[in-house]
N, C-alpha and C positions, 0 to 999 in steps of 0.2 A: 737414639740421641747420641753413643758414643762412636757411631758411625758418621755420624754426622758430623760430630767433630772432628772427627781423623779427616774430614773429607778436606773441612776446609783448615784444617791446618798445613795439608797438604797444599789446597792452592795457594794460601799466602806464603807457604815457602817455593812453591816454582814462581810465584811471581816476583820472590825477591831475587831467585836466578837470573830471570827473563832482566828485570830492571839493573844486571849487573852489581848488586849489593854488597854478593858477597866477594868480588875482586874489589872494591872501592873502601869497604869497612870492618874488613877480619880485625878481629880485636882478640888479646887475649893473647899467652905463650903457644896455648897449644887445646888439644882434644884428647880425653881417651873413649873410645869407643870399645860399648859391652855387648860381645855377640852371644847370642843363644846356642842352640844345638845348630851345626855343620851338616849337613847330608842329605843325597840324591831326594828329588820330590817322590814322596808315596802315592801309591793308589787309593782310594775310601774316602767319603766324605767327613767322616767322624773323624776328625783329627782336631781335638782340641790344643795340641801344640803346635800345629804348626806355625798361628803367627808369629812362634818366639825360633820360627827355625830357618837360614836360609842355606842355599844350595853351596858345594865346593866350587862351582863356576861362578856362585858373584862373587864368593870370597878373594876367587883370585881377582876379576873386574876391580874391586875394590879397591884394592893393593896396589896395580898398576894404575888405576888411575889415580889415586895417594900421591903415589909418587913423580907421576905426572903433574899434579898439580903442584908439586915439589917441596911436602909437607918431611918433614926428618921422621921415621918412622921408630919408635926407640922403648925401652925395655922402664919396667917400673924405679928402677935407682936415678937413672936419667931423667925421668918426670919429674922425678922428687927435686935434682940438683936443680932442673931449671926454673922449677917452682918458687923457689927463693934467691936466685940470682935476676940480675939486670936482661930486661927482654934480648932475646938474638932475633937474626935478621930472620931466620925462616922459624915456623913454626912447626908446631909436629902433630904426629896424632900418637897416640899407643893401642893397640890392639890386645886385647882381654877378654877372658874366658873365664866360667866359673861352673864348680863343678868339677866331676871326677867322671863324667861321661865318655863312653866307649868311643860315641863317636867323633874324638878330637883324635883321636891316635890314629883310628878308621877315614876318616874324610879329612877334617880341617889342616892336621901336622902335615900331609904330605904336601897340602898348598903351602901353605906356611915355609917348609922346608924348601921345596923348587923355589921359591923366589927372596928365599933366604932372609925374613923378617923376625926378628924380634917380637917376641909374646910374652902376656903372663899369664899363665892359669893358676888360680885361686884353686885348693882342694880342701874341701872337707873329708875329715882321713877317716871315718867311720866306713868311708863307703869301699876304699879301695883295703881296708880290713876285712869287708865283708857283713858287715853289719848295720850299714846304715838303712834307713828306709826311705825310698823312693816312692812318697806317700802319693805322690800327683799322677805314677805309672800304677798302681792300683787302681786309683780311684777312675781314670781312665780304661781300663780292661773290664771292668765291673759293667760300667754305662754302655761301654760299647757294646757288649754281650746282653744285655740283658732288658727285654721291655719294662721289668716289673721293679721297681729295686726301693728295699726298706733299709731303714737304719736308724739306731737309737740317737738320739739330735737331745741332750741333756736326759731329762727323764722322760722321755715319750719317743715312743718310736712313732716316726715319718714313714711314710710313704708316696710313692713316686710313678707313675707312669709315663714312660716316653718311647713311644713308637717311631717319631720322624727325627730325623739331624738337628733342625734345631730346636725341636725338643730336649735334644742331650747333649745337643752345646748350652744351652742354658741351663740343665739340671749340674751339666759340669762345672759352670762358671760361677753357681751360686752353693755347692756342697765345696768347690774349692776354697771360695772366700771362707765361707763358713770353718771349715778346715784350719784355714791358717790365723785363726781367730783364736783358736785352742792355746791353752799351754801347752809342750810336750809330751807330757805324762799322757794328760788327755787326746791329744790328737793321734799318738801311737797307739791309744786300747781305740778309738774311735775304728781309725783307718784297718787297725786288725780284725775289730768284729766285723765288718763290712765286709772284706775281705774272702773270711772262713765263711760267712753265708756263704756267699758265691765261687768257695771253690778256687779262690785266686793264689796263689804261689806270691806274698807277694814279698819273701824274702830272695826267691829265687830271681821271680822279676828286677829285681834292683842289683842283685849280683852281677846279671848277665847285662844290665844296662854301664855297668861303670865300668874305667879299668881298674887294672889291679896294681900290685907294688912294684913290678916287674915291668909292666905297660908305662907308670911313673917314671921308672927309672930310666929307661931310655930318652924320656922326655927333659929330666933333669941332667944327662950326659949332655947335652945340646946349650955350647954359650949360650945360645941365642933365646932359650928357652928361661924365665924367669916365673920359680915356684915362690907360689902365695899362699895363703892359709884363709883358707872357706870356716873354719872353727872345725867343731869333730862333727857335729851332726846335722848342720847346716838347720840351724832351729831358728823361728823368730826371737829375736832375743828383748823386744817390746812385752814380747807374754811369757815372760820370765822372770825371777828376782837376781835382784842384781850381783848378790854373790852365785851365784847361776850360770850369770850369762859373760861373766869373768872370768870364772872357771870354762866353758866353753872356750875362751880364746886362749888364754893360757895353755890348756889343755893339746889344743887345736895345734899351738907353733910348738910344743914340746914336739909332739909325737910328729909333725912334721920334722921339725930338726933332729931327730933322733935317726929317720930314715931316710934322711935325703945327705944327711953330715954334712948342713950346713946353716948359717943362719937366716933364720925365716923371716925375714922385714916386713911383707907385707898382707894386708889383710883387706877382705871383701864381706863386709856386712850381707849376710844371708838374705836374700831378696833386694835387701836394698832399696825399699822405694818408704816415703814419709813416717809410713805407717809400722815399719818392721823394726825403728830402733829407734831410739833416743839421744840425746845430748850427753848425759849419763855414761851412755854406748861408746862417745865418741873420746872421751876420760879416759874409760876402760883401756879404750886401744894403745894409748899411749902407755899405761897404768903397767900394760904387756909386755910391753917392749916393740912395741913396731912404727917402725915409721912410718908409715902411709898405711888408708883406710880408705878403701873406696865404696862408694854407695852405687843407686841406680839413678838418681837424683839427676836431670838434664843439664847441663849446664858447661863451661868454658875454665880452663886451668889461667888462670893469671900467673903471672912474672912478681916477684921483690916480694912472696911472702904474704899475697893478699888472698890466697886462697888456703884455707888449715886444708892442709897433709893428712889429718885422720878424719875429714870428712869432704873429701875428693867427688865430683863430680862425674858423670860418667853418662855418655846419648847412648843407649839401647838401641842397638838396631836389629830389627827382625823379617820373618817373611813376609810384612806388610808392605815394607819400603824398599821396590827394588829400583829406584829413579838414582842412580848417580850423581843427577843434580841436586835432587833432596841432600844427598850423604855432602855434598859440598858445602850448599847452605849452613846445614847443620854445621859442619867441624870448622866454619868461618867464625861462628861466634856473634853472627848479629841475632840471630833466632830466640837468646838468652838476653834478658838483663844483666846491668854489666854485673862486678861482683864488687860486693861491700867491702871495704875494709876489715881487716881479722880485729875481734875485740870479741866474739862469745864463740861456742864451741862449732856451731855449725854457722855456715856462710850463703 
């Protein structure tokens, strides 16, 4: 069924290309667009990342055709000013990462860099300490390896057989939902016990996946480059209490602003999709001190102030959609309803 949707979500947005829609009705200041992981296609069927991941060659495709279509390409302070100033003539997009992943330093920065754009990567600084866990790269190493795989699931242990791909693409898509349904406490003894069954490394695994302070800092040398704040552990903060999930952001732009000596405005609700934060969440941000909170929420930046700043919009784009035409559609702004007026916390 959700194939099925993606299908024809997909044809009604080539068909809004085809009927020329999106030259005729771009609405809206601008786009920011939230990529996933960066880097060359792998071999193996079992990749349950890779929808959220595409190659350094569309990244670049992307950017030149951005600017072909002659969109302002521009950093998280500049969204903010245009967001509550009077529409200008062109519109923009902004390009955004999240995550403390190796492979932006490895693949993504050097496009980035050659074509000299402005970014912002959101970190959560647990991981470039060394201590964060990369509960979705365990849980992955675990199902890849193994046909038989048990696990305590509240007070009963499960168990699991999966011999074929999509077998353990779905053992993966529903142990992850499951997963991120946890509080913290619980999701970390979960994803450890699981883990130590099988033998997984999986503080090692997450070390050698992010970079480090050093890898950061070069990133933060770079105008061009605009550091955000992921919180410190990148938790859902929906299965949290709310002095909790405060502390998480507080926490998060200290120890960022401590190591980067400078201050940390903005902020990337951890997942970011309906279900991972609240209105509450959106308080908080402000509560922090940051200007701008972005989600994963679909949707278009308005002009004069109609769209709240600490619950920012943001189109996902992944290895599902490699159509150019889609990525126009989309950052036209006809794909979305328009956007309401500001008068509660989220819009």
């Amino acid at each position: 069924m959700a194939s099925d949707d993606r299908w024809l979500e997909r044809l009604r947005l080539e068909l809004a290309w085809f009927t020329g829609q999106p030259l005729l009705r771009s609405r809206g200041a601008g786009a920011i667009l939230h990529f996933g992981a960066v880097r060359p296609r792998r071999s193996g069927s079992f990749q349950p990342h890779r929808e959220n991941e595409i190659t350094p060659k569309f990244l670049g495709r992307a950017i030149r055709a951005l600017r072909r279509w002659k969109y302002d390409l521009l950093g998280m302070d500049e969204v903010c000013r245009r967001a509550v100033t009077l529409p200008e003539k062109r519109r923009f997009v902004a390009l955004t990462f999240d995550g403390a992943g190796k492979d932006l330093i490895s693949f993504a920065y050097p496009v980035l860099a050659h074509h000299g754009v402005p970014f912002t990567l959101y970190v959560p600084t647990a991981f470039p300490d060394g201590v964060g866990e990369a509960w979705w790269l365990g849980l992955e190493k675990v199902i890849a390896r193994e046909s038989r795989v048990s696990l305590m699931m509240g007070d009963r242990e499960q168990r699991f057989t999966v011999t074929g791909n999509a077998e353990k693409q779905a053992l993966f898509s529903f142990l992850e939902s499951w997963l991120r349904s946890l509080p913290p406490a619980d999701l970390s003894a979960a994803i450890n016990d699981l883990c130590t069954r099988y033998r997984i490394d999986l503080a090692s695994i997450s070390r050698e996946a992010s970079m480090n302070w050093e890898d950061l800092a070069k990133l933060a040398a770079d105008p061009l480059v605009t550091i955000g704040s992921a919180t410190v552990n990148y938790p859902v903060l929906a299965n949290m209490k709310d002095a909790a999930a405060l502390r998480e952001m507080t926490m998060g732009k200290a120890v960022a602003e401590a190591a980067f000596h400078r201050e940390i405005r903005h902020l990337a609700f951890p997942f970011g999709d309906r279900s991972s934060f609240r209105r509450a969440h959106v308080v908080m941000a402000e509560e922090a001190g940051f200007v701008s909170a972005v989600s994963t929420i679909p949707g278009i930046v308005d002009a004069e102030g109609r769209t709240n700043l600490r619950a920012l919009p943001r189109i996902s784009w992944d290895g599902r959609g490699r159509s150019l035409r889609m990525m126009r559609v989309l950052v036209s702004g006809i794909a979305f309803a328009p956007v309401k007026p500001t008068g509660s916390a989220m819009n």
